[in-house]
Every structure is written in structure tokens, then in C-alpha cells.
Kinemage of the C-alpha trace (Angstrom):
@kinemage 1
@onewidth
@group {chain A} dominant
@subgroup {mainchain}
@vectorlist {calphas} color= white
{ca unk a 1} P 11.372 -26.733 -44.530
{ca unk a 2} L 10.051 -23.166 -46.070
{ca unk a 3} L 10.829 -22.588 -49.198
{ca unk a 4} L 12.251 -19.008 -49.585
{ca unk a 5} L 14.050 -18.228 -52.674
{ca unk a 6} L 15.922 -15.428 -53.919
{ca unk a 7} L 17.650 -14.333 -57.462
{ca unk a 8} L 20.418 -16.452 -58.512
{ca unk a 9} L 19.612 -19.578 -56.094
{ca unk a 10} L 19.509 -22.329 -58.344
{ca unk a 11} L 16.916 -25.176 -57.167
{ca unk a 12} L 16.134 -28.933 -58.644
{ca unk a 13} L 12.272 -28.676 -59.464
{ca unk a 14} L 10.345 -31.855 -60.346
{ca unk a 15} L 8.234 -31.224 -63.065
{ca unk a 16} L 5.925 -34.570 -63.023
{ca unk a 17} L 5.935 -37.938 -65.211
{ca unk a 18} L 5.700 -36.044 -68.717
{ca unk a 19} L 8.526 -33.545 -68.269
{ca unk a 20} L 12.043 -34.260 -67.003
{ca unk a 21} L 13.267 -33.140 -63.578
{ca unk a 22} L 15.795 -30.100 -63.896
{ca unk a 23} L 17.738 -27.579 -62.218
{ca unk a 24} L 15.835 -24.549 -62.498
{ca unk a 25} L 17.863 -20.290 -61.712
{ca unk a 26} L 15.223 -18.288 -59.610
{ca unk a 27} L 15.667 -15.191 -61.676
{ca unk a 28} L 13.149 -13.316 -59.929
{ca unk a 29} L 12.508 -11.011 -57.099
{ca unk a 30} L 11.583 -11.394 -54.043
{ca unk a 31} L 7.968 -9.953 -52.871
{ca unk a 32} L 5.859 -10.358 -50.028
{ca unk a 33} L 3.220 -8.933 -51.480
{ca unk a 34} L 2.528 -10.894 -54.725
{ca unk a 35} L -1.111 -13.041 -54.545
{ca unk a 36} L 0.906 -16.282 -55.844
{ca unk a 37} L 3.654 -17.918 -54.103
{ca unk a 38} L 5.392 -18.417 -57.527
{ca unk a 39} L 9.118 -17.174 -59.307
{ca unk a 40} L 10.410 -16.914 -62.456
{ca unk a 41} L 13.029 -19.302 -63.720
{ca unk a 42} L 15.432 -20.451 -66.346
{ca unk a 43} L 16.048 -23.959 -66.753
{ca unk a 44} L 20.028 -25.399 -67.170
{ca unk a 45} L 20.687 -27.333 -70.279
{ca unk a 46} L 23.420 -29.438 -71.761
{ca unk a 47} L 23.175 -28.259 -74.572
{ca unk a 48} L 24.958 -25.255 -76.742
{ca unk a 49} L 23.812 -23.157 -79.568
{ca unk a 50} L 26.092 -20.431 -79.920
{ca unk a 51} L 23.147 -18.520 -78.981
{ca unk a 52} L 22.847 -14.491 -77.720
{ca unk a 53} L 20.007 -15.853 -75.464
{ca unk a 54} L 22.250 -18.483 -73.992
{ca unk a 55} L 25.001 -18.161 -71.195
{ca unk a 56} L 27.735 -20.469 -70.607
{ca unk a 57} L 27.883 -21.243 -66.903
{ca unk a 58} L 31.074 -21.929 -65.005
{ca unk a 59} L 31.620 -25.635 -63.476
{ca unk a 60} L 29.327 -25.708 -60.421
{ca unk a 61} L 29.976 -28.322 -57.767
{ca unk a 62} L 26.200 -29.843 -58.033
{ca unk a 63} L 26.507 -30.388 -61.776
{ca unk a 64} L 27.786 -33.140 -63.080
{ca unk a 65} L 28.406 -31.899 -66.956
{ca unk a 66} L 29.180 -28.641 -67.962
{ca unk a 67} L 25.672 -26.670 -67.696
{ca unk a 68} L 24.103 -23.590 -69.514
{ca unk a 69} L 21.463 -21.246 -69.225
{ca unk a 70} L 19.155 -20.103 -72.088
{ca unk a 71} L 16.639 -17.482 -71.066
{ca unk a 72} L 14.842 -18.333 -73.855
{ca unk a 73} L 13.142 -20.748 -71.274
{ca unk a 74} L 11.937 -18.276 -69.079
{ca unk a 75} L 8.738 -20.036 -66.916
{ca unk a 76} L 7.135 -19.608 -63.981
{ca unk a 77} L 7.223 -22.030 -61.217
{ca unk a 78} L 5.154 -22.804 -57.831
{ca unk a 79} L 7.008 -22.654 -54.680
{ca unk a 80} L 5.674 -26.287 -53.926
{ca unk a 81} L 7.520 -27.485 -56.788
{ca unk a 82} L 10.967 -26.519 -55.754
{ca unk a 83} L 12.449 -29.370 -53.801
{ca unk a 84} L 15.802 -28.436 -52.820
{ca unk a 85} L 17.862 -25.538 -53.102
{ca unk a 86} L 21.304 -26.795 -55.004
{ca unk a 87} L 23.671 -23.565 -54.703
{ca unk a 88} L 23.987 -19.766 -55.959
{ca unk a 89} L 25.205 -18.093 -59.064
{ca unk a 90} L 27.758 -15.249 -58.146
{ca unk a 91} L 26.884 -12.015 -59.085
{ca unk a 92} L 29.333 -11.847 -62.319
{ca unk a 93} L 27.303 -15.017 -63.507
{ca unk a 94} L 23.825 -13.252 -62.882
{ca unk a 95} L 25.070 -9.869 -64.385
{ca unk a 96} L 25.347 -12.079 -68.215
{ca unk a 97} L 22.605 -14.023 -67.294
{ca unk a 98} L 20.533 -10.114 -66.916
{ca unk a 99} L 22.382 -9.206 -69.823
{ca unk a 100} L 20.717 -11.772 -72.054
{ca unk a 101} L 17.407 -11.753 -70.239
{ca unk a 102} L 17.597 -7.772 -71.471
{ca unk a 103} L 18.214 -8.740 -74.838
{ca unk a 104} L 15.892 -11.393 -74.933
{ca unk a 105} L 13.156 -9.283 -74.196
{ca unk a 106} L 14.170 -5.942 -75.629
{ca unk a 107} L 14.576 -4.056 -72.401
């Protein structure tokens, strides 16, 4: 299966024996072009700070608690180590998320 993701797909990503596995928001564009097959994510969290840098999420059907993102986490990510796409953010969900992700970086 080709791996071929796109802004607000939301994928589970391994990320070997020292880390945890986690559901990670491809927050990225898409482009052909780039010399590394790699995107820029935010990981989900549990947890809840109150935060400017951190959006509440609305119940998703693949998550089993309620879920945040914190662009504070902002990584990159090989294509090899997404292993399965898990859903989609709508596009009211991705505008906050860009909101914060503008703030965060003072854009």
C-alpha cells in the first residue's frame, strides 16, 4: 500500500522501542518535488493545558479518549513510518489547528 498523505489526515506512526506509538495530524503539504519523502506533523495528546498552542479536538471515532492537538509538537516524520491512515480532520478543525500553528510560530 503507498503511502500518500495529505493535510489533515491523521495517521498512527510507530515511533520504535524508546518512544510511544501515537496518532500523528499530517499538517503539511503535499509536493512532488521535495528530495525527502517526509511531512510535518502534530502529535494527539491526552492531555490539557489550557494552552494557546493547544486545540481541543472533537470526539473522533478512532479515539478512544477525548484527544488534543498541541502544535507545540510540531516534527517531521518519514513516510515509512506512517502505518495506517486513521481518518481526517474537517476543515473547521484544521482552520484552529492553522490558527495556533500561526501563533505558535509568529506568522
Amino acid at each position: 500500500m503507498k503511502i500518500d498523505p495529505r493535510p489533515g489526515e491523521v495517521y498512527f506512526v510507530d515511533l520504535g522501542l524508546a518512544a510511544k506509538a501515537r496518532s500523528i495530524l499530517v499538517v503539511s503539504i503535499r509536493d512532488d518535488q521535495a528530495p525527502l519523502a517526509v511531512i510535518t506533523g502534530l502529535s494527539f495528546t491526552r492531555q490539557y493545558h489550557r494552552s494557546p498552542c493547544e486545540v481541543v479536538l472533537p470526539k473522533l471515532a478512532w479515539m478512544r479518549d477525548q484527544s488534543y492537538v498541541n502544535v507545540q509538537s510540531l516534527s517531521g516524520y518519514k513516510f515509512v513510518e506512517l502505518q495506517r491512515l486513521q481518518g481526517k480532520l474537517d476543515a473547521a478543525v484544521m482552520g484552529q489547528v492553522h490558527q495556533a500553528l500561526r501563533r505558535w510560530l509568529g506568522i
